[in-house]
N, C-alpha and C positions, 0 to 999 in steps of 0.2 A: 260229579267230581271223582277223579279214581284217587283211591286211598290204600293205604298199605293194612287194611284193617281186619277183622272180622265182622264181629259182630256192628251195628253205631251204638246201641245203649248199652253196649260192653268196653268201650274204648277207652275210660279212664279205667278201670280197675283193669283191665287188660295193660297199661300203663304202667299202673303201679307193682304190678306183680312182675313185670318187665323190670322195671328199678329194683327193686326187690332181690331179683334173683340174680342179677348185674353186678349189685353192688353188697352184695349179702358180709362181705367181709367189713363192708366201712359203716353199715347202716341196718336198722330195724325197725321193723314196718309194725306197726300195733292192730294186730287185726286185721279185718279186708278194711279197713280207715286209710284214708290220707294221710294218717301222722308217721313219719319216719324220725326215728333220733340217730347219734351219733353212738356206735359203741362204745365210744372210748369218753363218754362221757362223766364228768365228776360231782356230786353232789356237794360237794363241798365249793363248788366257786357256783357264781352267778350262771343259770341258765339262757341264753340268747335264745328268744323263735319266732322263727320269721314265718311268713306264709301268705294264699290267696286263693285266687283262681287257678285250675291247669288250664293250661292251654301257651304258658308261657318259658316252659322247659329251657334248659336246665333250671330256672328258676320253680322253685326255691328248693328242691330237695339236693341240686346239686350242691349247695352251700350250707350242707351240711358237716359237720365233721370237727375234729381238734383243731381247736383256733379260730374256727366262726358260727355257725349255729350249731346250738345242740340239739334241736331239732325244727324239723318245718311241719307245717299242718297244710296240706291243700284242699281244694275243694272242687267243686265240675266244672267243666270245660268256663269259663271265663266268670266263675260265678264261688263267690269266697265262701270258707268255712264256715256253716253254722256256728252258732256262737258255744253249743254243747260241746264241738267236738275242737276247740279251739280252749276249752276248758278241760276238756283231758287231757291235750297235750300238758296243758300248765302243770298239771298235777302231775303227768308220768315223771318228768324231769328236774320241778321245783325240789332245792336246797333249802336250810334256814335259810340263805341270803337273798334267797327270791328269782322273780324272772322280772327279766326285760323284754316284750314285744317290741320287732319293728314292723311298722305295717307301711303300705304304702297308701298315699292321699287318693282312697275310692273312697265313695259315701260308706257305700254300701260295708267294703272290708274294717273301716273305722268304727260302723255301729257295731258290727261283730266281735272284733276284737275287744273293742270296751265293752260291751257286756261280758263277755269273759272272764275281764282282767275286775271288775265288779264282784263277779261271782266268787273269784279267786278269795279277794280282797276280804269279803264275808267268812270266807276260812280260814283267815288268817296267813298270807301266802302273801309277800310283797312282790307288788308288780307295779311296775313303768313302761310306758308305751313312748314308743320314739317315731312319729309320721313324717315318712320322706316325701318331698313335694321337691322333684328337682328338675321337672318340666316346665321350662321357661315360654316353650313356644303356645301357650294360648293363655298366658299368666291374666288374670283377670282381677277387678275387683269385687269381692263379695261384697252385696248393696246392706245387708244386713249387720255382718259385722267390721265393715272396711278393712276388713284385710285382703292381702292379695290370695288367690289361688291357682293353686300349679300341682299336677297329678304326680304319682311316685312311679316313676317309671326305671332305667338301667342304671344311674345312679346310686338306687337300693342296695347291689352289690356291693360298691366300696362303703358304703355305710355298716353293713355284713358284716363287713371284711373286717373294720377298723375294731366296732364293737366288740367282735367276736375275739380278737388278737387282745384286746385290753381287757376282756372278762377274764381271758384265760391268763393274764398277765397278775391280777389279783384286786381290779377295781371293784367299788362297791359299786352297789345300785344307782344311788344318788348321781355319786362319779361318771358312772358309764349314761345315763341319762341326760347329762349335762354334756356329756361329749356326745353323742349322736345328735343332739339339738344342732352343735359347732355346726358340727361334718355336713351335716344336712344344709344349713345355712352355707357351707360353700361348694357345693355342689351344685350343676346347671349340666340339663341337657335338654338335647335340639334333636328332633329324626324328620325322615322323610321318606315316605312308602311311592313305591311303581306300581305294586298290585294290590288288593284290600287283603285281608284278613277272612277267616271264615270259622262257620261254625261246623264241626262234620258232621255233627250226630243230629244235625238238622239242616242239612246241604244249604246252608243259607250262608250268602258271603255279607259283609258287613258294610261295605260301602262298593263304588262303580266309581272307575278311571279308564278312561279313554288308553285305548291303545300303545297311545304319543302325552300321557298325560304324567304327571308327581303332584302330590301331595304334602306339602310341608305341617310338620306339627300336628300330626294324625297321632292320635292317643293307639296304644296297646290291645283297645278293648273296640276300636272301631270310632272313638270320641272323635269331632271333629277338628279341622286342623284352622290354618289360618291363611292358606294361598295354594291354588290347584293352577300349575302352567303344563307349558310342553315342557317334554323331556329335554335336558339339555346334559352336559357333559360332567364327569365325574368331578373334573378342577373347577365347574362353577356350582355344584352344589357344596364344594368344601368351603369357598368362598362365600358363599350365601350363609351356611351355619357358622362359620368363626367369623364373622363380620358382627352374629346376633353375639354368639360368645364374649367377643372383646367388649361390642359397648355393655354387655351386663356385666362383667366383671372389671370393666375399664383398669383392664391388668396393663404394667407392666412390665420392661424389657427383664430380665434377669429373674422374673417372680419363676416359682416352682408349684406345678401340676403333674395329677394323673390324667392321663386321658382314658376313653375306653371308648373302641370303634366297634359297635354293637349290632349286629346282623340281625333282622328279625323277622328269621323264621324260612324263608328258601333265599336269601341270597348267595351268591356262592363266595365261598376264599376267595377265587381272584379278584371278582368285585368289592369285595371289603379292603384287602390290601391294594389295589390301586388304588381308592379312596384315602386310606390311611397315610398312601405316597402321598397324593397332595395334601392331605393333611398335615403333615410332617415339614413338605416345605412355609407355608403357610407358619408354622412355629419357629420355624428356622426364620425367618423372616420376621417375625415380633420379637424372637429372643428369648422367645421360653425356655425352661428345663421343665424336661419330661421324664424323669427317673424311672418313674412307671408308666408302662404302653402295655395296652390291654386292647390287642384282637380278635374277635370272634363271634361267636351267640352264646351272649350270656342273659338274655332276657326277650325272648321269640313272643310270636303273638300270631299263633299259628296257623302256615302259610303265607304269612305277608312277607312279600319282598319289597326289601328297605334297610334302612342302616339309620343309628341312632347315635349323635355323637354327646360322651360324658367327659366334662371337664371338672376335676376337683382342686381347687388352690388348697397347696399344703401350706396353711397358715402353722402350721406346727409340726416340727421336724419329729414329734413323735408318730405324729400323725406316718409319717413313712416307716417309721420302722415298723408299725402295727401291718401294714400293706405288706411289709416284705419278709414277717413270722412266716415261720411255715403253717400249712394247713394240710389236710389231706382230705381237704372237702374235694369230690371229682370234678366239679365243676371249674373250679379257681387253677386255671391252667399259668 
């Protein structure tokens, strides 16, 4: 596969030193580490930190900054931060009032984080952990503890977003822990990949589709999905995910949403926004408001072409104004 690289087992900290010296006015990098914080960061309010795998840029160092993470901790290509170094960030940034982790619902990034936020804990250091689970499309039931499960995928952002806007607003811990539970509870997203995903620094792609082939509900990390057809046209796959959207949310006419049309990873703009045209009529047509519209890549899973659609019900007109604070995280366009 041709790649824009150097070295392979130089491509994350080649990455990072890329972000680094990009963004060296908004952000700093601790070390050759995956940990970036915000500089304008305050020890006096609550810390937000988010983080995971690279491989799925801008996420999460792009969501950094005043008004939503104060910092991120990444880890190798699709493979989360150990738990040591996911415990330094805690510590560079941690205030009296503590930190909040968001994490996204992977096994693997949950045992890490919570060992972390244990270690923290042991020092005296208050932490809360908030797991986004906003992948409806392969929701399942765990046989163990009957609860449903659903992976954290581009919905993560507006939970970011919200957290980050109300930490810096002056909520406590408790507060802001309770409210990313809400957020996360009304948050639901659907994607669908044309090509798989891959891994560079080991030429290995993650899944195989036919030429004429999509995938609906293909996880970030290559998970598997729930229906592999022929390609068909951009107004029926918009119709195919807000059809799954409505009956989960069984919204109606006049309710108020964000959406976010999520590219992940080489689709192109015009692909995203004719999607997001039919997307749009589609809402025009149930009756929604959509205050906030959110195009782009904001959560890749690098090289898959595909689009991932996030619907948030603003059950709480706070909930918008935390969306519409400013931030000068790069990412949050």
């Amino acid at each position: 596969m041709k790649k824009i690289i150097n070295h392979k087992a130089d491509i994350i900290e080649d990455m990072f030193q890329g972000i680094a010296f990009n963004y060296q006015d908004l952000l700093t990098r601790i070390g050759r580490t995956g940990i970036f914080y915000s500089k304008k960061w305050a020890r006096d309010r609550i810390a937000v930190i988010g983080g995971g795998g690279s491989g799925h840029e801008p996420t999460d160092t792009g969501y950094v900054g005043d008004g939503m993470l104060t910092a991120a901790v990444c880890g190798e290509l699709f493979t989360p931060p150990k738990a040591e170094l996911i415990t330094r960030a805690i510590k560079e940034v941690a205030g009296p009032e503590g930190v909040l982790l968001v994490v996204k619902n992977f096994k693997a990034d949950i045992e890490a984080f919570n060992q972390a936020a244990q270690w923290a804990k042991q020092e005296g250091i208050p932490v809360e952990m908030v797991i986004v689970a906003d992948d409806i499309s392969t929701e399942r039931l765990d046989r163990k503890t009957y609860a449903l499960t659903r992976r954290g995928v581009a919905g993560t952002v507006f939970v970011q977003k919200i957290i980050g806007a109300a930490a810096a607003s002056g909520l406590r811990l408790p507060e802001l822990k309770n409210l990313g539970d809400q957020v996360v509870e009304a948050t639901k997203t659907l994607g669908v990949a044309l090509s798989p995903s891959t891994i560079t620094n080991q030429d290995k792609v993650l899944f195989s589709l036919n030429e004429d082939e999509i995938y609906f509900g293909i996880g970030i990390h290559g998970e598997p999905g729930y229906r592999i057809e022929k390609m068909h046209s951009s107004e029926r796959l918009a119709i195919e995910l807000m059809n799954k959207l409505k009956n989960a949310f069984a919204w109606k006419k006049g309710e108020t949403f964000a959406i976010m049309v999520n590219g992940l990873g080489s689709t192109p703009l015009m692909d995203q926004f004719i999607f997001v045209n039919d997307v749009g009529r589609l809402i025009e047509l149930y009756g929604l408001k959509t205050p906030i519209r959110k195009t782009g890549n904001y959560m890749t899973s690098n090289d898959m072409y595909g689009i991932s659609l996030t619907f948030l019900r603003l059950a709480d007109p706070q909930w918008l104004r935390y969306l519409q604070m400013p931030t000068d995280a790069y990412a949050w366009k």
